[in-house]
C-alpha positions as a printed NumPy array, in Angstrom:
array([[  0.   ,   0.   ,   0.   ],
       [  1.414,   3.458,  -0.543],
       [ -0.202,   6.495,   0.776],
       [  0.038,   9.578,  -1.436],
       [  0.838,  12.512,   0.645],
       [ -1.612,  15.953,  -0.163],
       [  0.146,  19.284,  -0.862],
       [ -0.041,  20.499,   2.98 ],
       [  1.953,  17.547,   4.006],
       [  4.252,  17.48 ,   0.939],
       [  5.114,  20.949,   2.015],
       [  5.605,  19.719,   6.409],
       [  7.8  ,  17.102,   5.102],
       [  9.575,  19.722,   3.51 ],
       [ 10.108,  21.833,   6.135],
       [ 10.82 ,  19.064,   8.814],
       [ 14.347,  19.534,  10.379],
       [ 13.997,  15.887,  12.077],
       [ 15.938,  13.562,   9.546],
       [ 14.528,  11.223,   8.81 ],
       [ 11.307,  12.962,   9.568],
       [  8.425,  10.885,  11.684],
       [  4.654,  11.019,  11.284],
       [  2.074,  10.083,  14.13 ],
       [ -1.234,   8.311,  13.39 ],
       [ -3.263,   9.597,  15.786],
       [ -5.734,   7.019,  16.301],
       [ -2.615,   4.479,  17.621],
       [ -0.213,   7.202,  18.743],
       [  2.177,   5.225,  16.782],
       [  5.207,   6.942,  15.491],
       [  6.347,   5.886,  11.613],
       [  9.839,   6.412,  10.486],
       [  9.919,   7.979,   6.664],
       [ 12.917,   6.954,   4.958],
       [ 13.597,   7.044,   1.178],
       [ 12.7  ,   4.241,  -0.666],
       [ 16.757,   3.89 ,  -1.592],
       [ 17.534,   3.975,   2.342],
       [ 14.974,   1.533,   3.417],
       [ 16.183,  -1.136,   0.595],
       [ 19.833,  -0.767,   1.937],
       [ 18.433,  -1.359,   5.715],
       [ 16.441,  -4.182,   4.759],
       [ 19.64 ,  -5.844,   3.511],
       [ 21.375,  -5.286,   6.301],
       [ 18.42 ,  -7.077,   8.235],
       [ 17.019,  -9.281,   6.639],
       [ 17.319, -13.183,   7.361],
       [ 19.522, -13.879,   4.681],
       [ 22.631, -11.369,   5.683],
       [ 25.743, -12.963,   6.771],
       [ 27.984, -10.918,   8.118],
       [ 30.582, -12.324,   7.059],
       [ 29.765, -10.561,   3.783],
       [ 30.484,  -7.266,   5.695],
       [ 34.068,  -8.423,   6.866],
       [ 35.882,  -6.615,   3.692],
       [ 34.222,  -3.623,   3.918],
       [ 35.423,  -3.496,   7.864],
       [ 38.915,  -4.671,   7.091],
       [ 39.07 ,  -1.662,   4.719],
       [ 37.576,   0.9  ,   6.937],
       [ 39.668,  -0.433,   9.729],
       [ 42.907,  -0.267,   7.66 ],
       [ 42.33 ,   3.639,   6.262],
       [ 41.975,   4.342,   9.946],
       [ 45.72 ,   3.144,  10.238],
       [ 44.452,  -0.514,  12.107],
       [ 47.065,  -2.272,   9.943],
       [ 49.78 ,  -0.054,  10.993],
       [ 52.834,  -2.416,  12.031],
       [ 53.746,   0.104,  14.901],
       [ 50.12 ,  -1.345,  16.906],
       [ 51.688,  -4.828,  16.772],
       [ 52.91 ,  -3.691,  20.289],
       [ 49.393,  -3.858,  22.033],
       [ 49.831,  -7.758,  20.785],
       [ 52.388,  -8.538,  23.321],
       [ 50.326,  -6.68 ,  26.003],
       [ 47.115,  -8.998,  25.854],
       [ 47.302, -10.48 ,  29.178],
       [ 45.576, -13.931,  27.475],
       [ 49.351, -14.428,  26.028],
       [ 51.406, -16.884,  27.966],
       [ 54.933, -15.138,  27.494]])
């Protein structure tokens, strides 16, 4: 189902500073979360029953390395893990 919004609201969505802008059905006092379509397909990847994360574990390993993770001068902190038997 898809509600089309009338020019009043069109124009409230517009001006709403709250990103991503809620609506409240007054007869449940429910709050709804509007998202672009875009946004809500990338989220329902993310959650749905078929994600593995594993799928996600390149993406980390590069944001972990630009961050300067894979810099040899951390090695260090590896002799300090107190699991280590010397």
């Amino acid at each position: 189902m898809s509600i089309v919004l009338n020019p009043d609201q069109g124009r409230a969505l517009d001006a709403e500073t709250d990103k991503p802008p809620r609506v409240i059905d007054p007869r449940t006092t429910k709050t709804y979360v509007l998202l672009p379509e875009e946004q809500y397909e990338q989220l329902k990847l993310l959650v749905g029953a078929n994600f593995d994360i594993r799928e996600a574990y390149p993406l980390m390993d590069a944001v972990a390395a630009k961050e300067g993770w894979d810099d040899p001068a951390l090695d260090i902190y590896e002799d300090l893990d107190p699991r280590k038997k010397p």
